[in-house]
C-alpha positions as CSV (number, residue, x, y, z in Angstrom):
1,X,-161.7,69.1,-7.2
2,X,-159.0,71.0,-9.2
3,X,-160.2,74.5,-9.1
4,X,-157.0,75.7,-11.5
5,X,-159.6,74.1,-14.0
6,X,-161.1,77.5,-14.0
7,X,-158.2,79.1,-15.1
8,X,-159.3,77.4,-18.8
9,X,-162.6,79.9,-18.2
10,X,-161.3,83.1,-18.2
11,X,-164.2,84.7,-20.4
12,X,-166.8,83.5,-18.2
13,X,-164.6,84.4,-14.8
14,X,-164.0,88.2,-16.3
15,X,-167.2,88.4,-17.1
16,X,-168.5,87.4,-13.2
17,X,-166.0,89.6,-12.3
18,X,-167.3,92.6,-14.2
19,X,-170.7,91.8,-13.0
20,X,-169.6,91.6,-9.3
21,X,-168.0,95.3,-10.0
22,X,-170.8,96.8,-11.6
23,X,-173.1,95.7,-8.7
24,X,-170.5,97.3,-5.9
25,X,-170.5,100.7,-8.2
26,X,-174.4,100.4,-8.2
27,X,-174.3,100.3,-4.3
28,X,-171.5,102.9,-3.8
29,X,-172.6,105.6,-6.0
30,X,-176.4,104.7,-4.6
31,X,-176.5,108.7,-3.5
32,X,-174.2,110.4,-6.2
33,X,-174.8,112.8,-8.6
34,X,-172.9,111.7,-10.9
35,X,-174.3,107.9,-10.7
36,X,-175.1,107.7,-14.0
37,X,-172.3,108.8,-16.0
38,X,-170.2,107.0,-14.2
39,X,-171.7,103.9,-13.9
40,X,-172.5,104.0,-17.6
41,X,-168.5,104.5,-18.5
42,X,-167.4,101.7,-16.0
43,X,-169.7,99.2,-18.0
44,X,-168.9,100.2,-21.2
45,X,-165.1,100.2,-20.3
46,X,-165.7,96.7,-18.6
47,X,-167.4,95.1,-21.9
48,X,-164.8,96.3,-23.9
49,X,-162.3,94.8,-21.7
50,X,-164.2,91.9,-21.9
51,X,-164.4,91.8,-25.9
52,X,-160.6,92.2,-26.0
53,X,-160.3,88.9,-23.1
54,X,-162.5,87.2,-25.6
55,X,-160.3,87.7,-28.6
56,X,-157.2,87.1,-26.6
57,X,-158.8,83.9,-24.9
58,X,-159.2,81.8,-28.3
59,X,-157.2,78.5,-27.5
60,X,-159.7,75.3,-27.4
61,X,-159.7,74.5,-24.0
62,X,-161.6,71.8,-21.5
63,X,-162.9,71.7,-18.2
64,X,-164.8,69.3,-15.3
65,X,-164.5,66.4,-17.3
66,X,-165.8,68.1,-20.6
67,X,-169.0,69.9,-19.3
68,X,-166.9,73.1,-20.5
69,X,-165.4,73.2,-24.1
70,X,-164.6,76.0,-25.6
71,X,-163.3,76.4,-29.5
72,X,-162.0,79.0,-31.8
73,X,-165.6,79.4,-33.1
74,X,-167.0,79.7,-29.8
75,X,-164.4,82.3,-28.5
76,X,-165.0,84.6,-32.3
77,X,-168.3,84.1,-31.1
78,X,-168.0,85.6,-27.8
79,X,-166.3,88.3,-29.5
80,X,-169.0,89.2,-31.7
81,X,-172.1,88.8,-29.2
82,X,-169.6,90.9,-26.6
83,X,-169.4,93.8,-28.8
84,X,-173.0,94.0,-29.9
85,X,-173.7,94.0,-25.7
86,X,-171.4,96.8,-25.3
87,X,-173.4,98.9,-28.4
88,X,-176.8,98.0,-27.0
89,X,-175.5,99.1,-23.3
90,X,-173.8,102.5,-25.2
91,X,-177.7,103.3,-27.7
92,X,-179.0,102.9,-23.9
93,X,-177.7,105.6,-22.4
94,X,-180.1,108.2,-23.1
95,X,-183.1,106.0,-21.9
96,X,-181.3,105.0,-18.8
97,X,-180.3,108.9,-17.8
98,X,-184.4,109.1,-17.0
99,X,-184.8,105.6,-15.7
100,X,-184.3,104.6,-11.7
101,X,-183.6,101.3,-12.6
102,X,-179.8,101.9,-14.7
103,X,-177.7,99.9,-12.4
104,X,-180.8,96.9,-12.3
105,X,-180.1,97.1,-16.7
106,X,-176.3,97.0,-16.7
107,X,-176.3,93.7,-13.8
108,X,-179.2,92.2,-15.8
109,X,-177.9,92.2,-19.2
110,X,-174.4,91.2,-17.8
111,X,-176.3,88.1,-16.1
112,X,-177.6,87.0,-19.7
113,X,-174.2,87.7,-21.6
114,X,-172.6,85.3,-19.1
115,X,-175.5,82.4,-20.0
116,X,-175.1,82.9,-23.7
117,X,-171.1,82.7,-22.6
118,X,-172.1,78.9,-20.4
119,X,-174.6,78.1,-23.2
120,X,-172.6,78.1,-25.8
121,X,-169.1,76.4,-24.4
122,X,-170.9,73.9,-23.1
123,X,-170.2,70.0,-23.6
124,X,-172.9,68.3,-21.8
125,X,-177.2,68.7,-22.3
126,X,-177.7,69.6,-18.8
127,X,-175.1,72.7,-18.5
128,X,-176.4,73.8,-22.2
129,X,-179.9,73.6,-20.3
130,X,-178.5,75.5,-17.4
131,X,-176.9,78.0,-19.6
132,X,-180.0,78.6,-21.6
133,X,-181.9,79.3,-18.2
134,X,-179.3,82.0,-17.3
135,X,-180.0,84.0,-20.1
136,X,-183.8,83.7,-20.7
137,X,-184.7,84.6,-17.1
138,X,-183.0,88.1,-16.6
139,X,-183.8,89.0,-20.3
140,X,-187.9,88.4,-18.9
141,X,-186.8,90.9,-16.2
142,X,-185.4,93.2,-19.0
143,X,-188.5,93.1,-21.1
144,X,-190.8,93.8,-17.9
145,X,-188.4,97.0,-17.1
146,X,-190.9,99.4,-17.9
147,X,-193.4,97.7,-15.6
148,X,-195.5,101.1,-15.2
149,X,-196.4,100.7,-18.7
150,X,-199.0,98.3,-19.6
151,X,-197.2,97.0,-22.9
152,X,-194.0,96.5,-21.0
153,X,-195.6,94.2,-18.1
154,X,-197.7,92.5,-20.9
155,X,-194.7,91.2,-22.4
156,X,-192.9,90.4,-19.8
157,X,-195.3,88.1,-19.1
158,X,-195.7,86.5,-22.3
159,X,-192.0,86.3,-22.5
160,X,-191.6,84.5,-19.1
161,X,-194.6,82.2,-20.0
162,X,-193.3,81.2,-23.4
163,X,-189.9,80.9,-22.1
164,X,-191.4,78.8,-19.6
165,X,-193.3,76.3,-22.2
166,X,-190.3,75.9,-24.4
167,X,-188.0,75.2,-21.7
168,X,-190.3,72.2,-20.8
169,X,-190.8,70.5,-24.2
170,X,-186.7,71.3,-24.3
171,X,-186.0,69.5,-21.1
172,X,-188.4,66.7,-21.8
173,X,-186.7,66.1,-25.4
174,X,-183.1,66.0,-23.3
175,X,-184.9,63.8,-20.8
176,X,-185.6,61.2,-24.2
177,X,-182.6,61.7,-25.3
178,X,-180.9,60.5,-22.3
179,X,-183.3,57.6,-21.9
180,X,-182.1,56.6,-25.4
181,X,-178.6,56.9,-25.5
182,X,-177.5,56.8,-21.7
183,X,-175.0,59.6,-21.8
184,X,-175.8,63.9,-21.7
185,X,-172.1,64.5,-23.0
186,X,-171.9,66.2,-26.6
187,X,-169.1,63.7,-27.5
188,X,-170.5,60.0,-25.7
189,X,-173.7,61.2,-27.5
190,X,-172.2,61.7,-30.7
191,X,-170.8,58.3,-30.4
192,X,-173.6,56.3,-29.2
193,X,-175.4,57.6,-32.1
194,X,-173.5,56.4,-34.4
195,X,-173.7,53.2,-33.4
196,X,-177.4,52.8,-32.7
197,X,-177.9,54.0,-35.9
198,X,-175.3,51.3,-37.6
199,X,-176.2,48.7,-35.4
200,X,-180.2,48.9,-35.8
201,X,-182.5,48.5,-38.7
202,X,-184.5,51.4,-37.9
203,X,-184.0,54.5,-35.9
204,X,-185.5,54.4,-32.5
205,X,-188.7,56.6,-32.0
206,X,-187.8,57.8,-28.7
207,X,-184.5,59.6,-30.5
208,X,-186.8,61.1,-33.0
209,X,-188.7,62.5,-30.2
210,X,-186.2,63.9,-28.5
211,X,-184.2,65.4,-31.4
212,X,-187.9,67.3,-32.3
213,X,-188.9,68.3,-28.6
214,X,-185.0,69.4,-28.4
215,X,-185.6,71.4,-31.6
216,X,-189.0,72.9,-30.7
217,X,-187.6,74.0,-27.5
218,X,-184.7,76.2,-29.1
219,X,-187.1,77.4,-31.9
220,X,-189.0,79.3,-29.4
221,X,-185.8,80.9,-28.3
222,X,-185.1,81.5,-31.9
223,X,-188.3,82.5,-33.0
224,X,-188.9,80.3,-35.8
225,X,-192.0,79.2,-37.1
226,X,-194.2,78.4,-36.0
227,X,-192.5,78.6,-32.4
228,X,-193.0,82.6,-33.3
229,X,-196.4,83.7,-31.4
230,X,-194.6,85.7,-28.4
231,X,-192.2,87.7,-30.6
232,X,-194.1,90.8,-32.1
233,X,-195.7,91.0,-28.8
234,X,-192.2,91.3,-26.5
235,X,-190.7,93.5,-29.1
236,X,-193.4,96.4,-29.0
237,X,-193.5,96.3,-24.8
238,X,-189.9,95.9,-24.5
239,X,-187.5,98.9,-23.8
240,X,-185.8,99.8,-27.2
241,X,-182.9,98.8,-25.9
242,X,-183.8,95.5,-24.8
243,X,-185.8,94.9,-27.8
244,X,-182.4,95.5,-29.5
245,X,-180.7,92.9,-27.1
246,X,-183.1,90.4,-27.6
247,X,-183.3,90.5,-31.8
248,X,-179.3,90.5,-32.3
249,X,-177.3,89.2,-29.5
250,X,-179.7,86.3,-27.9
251,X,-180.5,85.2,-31.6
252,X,-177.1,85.1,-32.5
253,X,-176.2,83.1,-29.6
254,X,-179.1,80.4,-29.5
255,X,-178.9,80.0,-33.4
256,X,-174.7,79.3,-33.3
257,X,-175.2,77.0,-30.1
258,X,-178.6,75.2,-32.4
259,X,-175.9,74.7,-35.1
260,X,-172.9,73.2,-33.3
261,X,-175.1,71.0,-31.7
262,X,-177.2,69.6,-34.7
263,X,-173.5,69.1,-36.5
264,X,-171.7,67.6,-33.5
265,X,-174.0,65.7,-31.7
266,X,-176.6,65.1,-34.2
267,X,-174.6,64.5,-37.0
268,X,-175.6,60.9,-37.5
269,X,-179.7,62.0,-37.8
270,X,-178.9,64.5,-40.3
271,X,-181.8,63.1,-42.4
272,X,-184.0,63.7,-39.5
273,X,-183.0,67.4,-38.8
274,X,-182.4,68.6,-42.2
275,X,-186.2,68.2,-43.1
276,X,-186.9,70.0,-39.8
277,X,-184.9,72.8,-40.8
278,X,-186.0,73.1,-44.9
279,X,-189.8,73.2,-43.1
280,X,-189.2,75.9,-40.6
281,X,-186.7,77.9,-42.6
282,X,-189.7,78.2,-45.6
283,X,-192.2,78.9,-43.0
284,X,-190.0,81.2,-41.2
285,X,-188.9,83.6,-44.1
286,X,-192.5,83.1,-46.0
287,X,-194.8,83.7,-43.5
288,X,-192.9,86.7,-41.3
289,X,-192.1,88.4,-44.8
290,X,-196.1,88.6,-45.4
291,X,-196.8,89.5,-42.5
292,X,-194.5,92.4,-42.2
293,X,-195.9,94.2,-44.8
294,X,-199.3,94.6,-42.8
295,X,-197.6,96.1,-39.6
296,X,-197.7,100.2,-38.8
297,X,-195.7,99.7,-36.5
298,X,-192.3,100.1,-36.5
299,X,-191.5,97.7,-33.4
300,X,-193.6,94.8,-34.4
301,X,-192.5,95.3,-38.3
302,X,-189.1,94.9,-36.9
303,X,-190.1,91.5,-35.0
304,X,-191.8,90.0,-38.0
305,X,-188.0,91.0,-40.0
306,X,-185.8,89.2,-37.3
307,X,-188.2,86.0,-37.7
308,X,-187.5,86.0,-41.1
309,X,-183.5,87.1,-40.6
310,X,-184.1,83.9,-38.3
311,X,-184.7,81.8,-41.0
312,X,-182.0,82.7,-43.4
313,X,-179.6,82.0,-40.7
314,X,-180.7,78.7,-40.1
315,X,-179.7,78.2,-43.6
316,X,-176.5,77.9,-43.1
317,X,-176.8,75.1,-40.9
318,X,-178.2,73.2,-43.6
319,X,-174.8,72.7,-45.1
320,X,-173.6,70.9,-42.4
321,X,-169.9,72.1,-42.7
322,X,-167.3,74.5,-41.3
323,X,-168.2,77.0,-44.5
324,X,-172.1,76.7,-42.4
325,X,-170.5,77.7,-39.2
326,X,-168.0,80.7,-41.0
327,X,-171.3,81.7,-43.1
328,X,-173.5,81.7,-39.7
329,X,-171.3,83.6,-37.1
330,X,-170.6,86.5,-40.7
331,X,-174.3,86.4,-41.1
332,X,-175.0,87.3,-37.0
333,X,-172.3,90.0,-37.3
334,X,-173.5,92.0,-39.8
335,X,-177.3,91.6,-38.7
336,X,-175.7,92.5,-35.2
337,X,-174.3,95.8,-37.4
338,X,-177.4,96.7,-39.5
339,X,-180.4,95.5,-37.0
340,X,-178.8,97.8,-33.8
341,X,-178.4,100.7,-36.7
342,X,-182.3,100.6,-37.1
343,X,-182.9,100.4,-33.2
344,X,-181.0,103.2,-32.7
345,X,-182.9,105.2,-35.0
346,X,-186.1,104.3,-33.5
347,X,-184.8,104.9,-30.6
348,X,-183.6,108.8,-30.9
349,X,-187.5,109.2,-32.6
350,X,-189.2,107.9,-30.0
351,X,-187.2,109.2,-27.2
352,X,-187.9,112.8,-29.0
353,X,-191.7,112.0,-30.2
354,X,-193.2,111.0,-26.8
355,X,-192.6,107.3,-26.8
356,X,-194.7,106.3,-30.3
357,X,-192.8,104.1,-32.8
358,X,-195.2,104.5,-35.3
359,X,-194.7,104.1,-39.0
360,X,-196.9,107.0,-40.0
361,X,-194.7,109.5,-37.5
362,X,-191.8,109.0,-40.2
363,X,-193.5,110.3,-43.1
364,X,-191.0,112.9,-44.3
365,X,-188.7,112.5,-41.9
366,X,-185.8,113.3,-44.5
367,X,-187.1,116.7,-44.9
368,X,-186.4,117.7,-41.3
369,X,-183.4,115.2,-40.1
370,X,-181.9,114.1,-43.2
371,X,-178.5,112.2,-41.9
372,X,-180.9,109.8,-39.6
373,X,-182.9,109.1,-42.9
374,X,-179.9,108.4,-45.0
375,X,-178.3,106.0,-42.3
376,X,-181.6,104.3,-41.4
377,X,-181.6,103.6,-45.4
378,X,-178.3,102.4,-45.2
379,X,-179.3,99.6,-42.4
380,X,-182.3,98.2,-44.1
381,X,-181.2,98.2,-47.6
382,X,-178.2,96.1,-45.7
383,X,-180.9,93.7,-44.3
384,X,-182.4,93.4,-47.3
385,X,-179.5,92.1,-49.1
386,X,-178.9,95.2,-51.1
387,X,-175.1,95.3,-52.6
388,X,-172.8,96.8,-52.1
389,X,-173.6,96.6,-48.1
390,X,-172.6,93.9,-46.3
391,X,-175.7,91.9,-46.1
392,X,-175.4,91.4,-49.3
393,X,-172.5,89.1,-48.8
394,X,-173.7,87.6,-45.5
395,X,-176.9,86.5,-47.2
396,X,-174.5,85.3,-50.6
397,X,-172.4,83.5,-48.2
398,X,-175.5,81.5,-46.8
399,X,-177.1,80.9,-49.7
400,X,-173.6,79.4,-50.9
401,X,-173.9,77.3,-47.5
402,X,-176.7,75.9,-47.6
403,X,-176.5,75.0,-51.9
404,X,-173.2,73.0,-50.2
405,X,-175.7,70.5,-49.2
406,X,-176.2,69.6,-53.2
407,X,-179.5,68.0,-52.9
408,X,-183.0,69.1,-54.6
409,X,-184.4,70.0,-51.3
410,X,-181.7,71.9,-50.2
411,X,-181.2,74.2,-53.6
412,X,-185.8,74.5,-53.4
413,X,-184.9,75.7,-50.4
414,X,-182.4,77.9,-51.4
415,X,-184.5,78.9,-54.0
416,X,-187.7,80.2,-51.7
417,X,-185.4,82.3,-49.8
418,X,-183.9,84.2,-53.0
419,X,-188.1,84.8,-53.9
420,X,-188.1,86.2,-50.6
421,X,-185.9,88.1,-50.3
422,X,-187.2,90.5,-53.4
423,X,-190.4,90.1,-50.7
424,X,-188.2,91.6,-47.9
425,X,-186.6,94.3,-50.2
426,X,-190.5,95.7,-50.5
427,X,-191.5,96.1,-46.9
428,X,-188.2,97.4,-45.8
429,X,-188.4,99.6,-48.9
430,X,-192.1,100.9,-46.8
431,X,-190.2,102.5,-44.8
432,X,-187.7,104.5,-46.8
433,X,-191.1,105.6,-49.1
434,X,-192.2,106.8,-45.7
435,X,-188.9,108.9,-44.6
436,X,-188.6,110.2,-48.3
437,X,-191.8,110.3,-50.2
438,X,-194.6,110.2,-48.4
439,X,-195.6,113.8,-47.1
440,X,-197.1,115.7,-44.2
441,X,-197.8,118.7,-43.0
442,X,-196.9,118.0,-39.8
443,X,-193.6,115.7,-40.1
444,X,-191.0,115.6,-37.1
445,X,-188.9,118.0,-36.1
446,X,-185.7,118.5,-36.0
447,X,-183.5,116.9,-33.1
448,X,-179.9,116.3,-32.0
449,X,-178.9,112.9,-31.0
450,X,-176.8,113.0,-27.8
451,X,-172.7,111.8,-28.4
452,X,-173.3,108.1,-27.2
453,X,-176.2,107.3,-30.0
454,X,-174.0,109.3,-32.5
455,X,-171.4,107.0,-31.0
456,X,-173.1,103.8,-31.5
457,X,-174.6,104.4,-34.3
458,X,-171.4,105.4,-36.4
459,X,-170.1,102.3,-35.1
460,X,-172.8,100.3,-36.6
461,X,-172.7,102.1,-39.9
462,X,-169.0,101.7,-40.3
463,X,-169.6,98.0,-39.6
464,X,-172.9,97.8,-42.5
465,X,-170.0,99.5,-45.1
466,X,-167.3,97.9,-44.3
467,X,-168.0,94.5,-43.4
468,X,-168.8,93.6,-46.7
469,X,-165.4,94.4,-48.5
470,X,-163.0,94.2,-45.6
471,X,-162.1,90.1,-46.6
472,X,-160.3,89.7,-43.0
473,X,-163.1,90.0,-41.1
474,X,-164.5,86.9,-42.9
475,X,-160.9,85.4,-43.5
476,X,-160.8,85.9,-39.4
477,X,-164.4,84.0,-38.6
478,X,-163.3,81.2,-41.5
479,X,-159.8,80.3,-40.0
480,X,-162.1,80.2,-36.2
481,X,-164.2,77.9,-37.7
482,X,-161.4,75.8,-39.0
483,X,-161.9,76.2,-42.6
């Protein structure tokens, strides 16, 4: 065995590194005083090392006999998933200062970064399945963290048993797959595709099956519907934090490996998969847009939104193109921006309203903390698509992907998204009626966020205005996807 092959892994060897380092601090400073803030500065100094070894890391590059590839794309998105961890670990800090578990949270989320990292370089079924484990089963322990609190081990649960379900039908449509084509490598399979599907008259049922179970298995990760049950659920128990986590960076990072995979491996069933995708993508935006506007509370109205965010970016896999691939990883980066903007908000309320995340509790909240209001407004009007934010663009930009695809279906599709999102614009509009309009006598008073959330979330607003009209940062994600 040539172990100089790992030298063509430096992301994921950093990142084992920085994980073996943060559990060593975690041991030494067991007794200190000062435990938390310096544990807290070593990971946040480690991920950004690590986002800078991802940008710097960006060659394609092979290893073990193609079980590991890694692309420009996959390296931009490394970058991008990277930085939203090291935002998520910084909005964290002031639950974690009153938490006996910080060093447990810093290992754990580590742990997950490093199976998106596997998950999404990988070249063969088997290490994408392996991958995929490594990041579902410490995000399970990161929803459960609060395990004192009912709502916290409830989810948990449902997270580990969903996870569980979907990573069954998943294996069992990899199993098919390998029973029809003989090979687990992205490439062989790509190949021995394309000449079953020459050779024969018809295409085999048992690769129909497998593409589906594959499919159903990764739309639980992704929370498509109707693979969506668990979602609301995990996202009111969960931490903030890890709420956070799970809607932005494990989203992003199941919904760019779904897309490589459909395009690479898949490519010669696209008639197959496309009609999967225009069914869940309608059902997806549709039905999570209505029922969003029924929830009072702000967690679960937030799980409903990132269903239908879901959809939209499984538009841009409809394309089937490079322009897909640039559209999808601009789309995850500003939802990464604007989705971690409106965490961090709830966050500071209910860290300074005694834990609820209630919808009511932010009637008038622009009377008594008026700069939270106006950047809250700022992240949703950019998830709704609002110009001149950058969601506008990200959503223009996968609309434009998907309409690549030039047939009828593709543009109805296209066409039931626009309709909703004037839906989505109304129930994120909910809650700035609630922060400016609505009144009570009793509204919330008047706090001061601590320097890390003011931190984070000036980061994330910077990234909601300027994402949209700084053309490198798409010119940058278009030239990784080989455009």
């Amino acid at each position: 065995m040539n172990y100089g092959q790992f030298l063509n892994m430096i992301p994921e060897a950093t990142l084992v590194a920085a994980l073996i380092i943060v559990f060593l601090a975690d041991f030494a400073l067991m007794k200190s005083e000062k435990k938390h803030s310096t544990l807290s500065s070593l990971t946040c100094l480690l991920l950004l090392a690590q986002t800078a070894v991802c940008a710097l890391a960006s060659d394609p590059a092979q290893a073990f006999a193609g079980l590991y590839v890694t692309t420009t794309a996959v390296a931009a998105m490394k970058v991008v998933l990277t930085a939203g961890t090291l935002v998520v670990c910084i909005m964290a800090q002031s639950w974690l200062s009153k938490s006996r578990y910080e060093g447990e949270f810093y290992m754990l989320i580590i742990s997950t970064l490093l199976g998106m990292y596997v998950m999404m370089s990988s070249g063969h079924f088997l290490l994408f399945f392996l991958g995929l484990e490594m990041a579902s089963v410490p995000v399970a322990c990161l929803v459960a963290m609060d395990k004192w609190k009912k709502l916290s081990a409830e989810a948990g649960a449902k997270f580990i048993l969903t996870a569980t379900f979907s990573s069954g039908v998943m294996l069992f449509g990899i199993s098919l797959l390998y029973a029809a084509m003989g090979t687990l490598y992205f490439d062989d399979a790509a190949t021995k595709l394309s000449l079953i599907v020459d050779r024969a008259y018809y295409t085999p049922v048992m690769l129909i099956v497998g593409l589906v179970f594959f499919f159903s298995g990764l739309g639980f990760k992704l929370s498509l519907v109707p693979f969506h049950f668990w979602t609301a659920d995990t996202y009111q128990g969960a931490p903030t934090s890890v709420t956070a986590y799970l809607s932005v960076i494990s989203k992003g990072a199941a919904a760019f490996t779904l897309c490589v995979i459909l395009m690479k491996v898949f490519a010669p069933l696209t008639m197959y998969w496309e009609y999967l995708l225009y069914i869940t993508i309608v059902l997806s935006i549709t039905i999570a847009n209505l029922f969003a506007i029924r929830q009072s509370e702000l967690k679960r109205f937030m799980a409903f939104s990132s269903i239908s965010q879901a959809g939209y970016i499984m538009l841009a896999v409809v394309g089937n193109s490079a322009m897909g691939v640039t559209a999808l990883m601009y789309y995850t980066l500003v939802y990464v921006a604007a989705n971690l903007a409106v965490f961090i908000v709830i966050s500071v309320v209910e860290h300074n309203n005694g834990g609820t995340t209630e919808m009511d509790s932010y009637n008038g909240f622009y009377q008594t903390n008026p700069r939270l209001s106006f950047l809250m407004t700022l992240a949703l009007f950019s998830l709704a698509g609002i110009p001149p934010f950058a969601g506008m663009f990200s959503k223009f930009f996968v609309f434009m992907a998907a309409a690549e695809q030039g047939s009828f279906a593709a543009y109805f599709v296209v066409f039931i998204a626009l309709i909703n999102t004037v839906v989505s614009l109304y129930y994120y509009l909910l809650i700035v009626k609630a922060m400016y309009i609505k009144k009570t006598e009793t509204p919330l008073p008047t706090f001061q966020s601590d320097c890390n959330t003011r931190f984070a979330l000036a980061v994330c607003t910077v990234g909601i205005v300027l994402f949209g009209v700084c053309s490198c940062v798409y010119g940058w994600l278009s030239a990784a996807a080989g455009m």
